[in-house]
Each structure stands twice: as structure tokens, then as C-alpha cells.
C-alpha positions in Angstrom: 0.0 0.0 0.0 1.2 4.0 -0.4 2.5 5.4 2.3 -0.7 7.0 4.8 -3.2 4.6 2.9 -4.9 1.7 4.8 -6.1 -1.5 3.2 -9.1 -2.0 5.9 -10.9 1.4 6.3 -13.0 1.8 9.8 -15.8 -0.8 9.8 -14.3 -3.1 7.7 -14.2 -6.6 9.0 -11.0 -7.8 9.5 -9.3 -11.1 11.0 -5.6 -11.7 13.0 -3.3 -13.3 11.7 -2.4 -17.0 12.6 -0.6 -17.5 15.7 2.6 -18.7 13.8 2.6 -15.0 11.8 2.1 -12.9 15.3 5.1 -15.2 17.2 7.2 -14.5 13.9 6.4 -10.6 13.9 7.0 -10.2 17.7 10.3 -12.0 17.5 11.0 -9.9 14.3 9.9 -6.6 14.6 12.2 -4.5 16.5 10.2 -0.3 16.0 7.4 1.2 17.3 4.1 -1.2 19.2 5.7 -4.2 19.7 3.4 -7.0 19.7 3.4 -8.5 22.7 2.8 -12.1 24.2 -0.6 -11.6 25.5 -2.0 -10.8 22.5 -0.9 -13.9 20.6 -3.9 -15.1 22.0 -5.7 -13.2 19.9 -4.5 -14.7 16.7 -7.5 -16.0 13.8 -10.1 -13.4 15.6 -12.5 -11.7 13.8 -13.1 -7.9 14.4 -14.4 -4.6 13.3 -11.6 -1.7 12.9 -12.6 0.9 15.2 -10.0 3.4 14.5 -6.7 3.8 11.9 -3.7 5.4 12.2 -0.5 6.5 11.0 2.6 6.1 12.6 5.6 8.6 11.5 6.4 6.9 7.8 3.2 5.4 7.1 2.9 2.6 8.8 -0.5 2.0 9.4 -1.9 1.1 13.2 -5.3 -0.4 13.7 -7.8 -0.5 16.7 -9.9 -3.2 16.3 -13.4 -3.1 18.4 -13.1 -5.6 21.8 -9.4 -6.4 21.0 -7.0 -5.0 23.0 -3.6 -2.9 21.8 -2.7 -1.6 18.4 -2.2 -3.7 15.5 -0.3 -3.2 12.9 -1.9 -3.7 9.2 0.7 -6.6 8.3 -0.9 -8.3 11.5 -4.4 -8.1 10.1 -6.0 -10.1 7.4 -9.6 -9.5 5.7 -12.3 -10.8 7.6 -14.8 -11.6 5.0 -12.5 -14.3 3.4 -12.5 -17.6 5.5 -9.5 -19.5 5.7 
């Protein structure tokens, strides 16, 4: 995606990512809003995006509705596909 663009817009349905993808990003990812362990628990979920944002260089950050913590967009999936 361009830079200050998000791929799920606020109400779109959106799912986590597997559990393998999350323990890879935390381990990986060493910036801004870590992911951490607790919410690996949330991995395959299904949510609405209550809120998007932008850190400084476009990465975009995601609030998803009864999840806890910011999310980043390569952490998120779309909802309405199954699998």
C-alpha cells in the first residue's frame, strides 16, 4: 500500500493473523508497538476496525473493536475471506 493509505478502512471486518505470523512478527519486529505475548492469544479473531492510524512513515496502526492494543496492518487479514 502508499505510504498513509490503509487496506481496511473503519468498519471493515478484519481477521488476526495466525498464531505462527504474530510469534514471527514479535520476534522480528524490533520499531514502534511491539506486539506482545498476550496478545498472541488473539491470533484468527474476527473484528471490526474501530480506529486507523498512521505512525511517522506510514505505517499504518489499527484499533480493532473488543481487542486489546494496536495492531499493525501486516498483523491483520480481511475478515470476510475464511481461511
Amino acid at each position: 500500500m502508499p505510504p498513509y493509505h490503509e487496506q481496511f478502512p473503519v468498519g471493515s471486518t478484519v481477521r488476526i493473523a495466525d498464531r505462527p505470523t504474530l510469534e514471527a512478527f514479535a520476534r522480528e519486529w524490533k520499531f514502534h508497538h511491539p506486539l506482545n505475548a498476550e496478545r498472541l492469544e488473539f491470533a484468527d479473531r474476527v473484528a471490526v476496525v474501530k480506529s486507523v492510524g498512521f505512525h511517522h512513515g506510514g505505517d499504518v496502526l489499527y484499533e480493532l473493536d473488543g481487542i486489546p492494543g494496536i495492531w499493525h496492518e501486516c498483523c491483520i487479514r480481511d475478515g470476510t475471506i475464511s481461511g
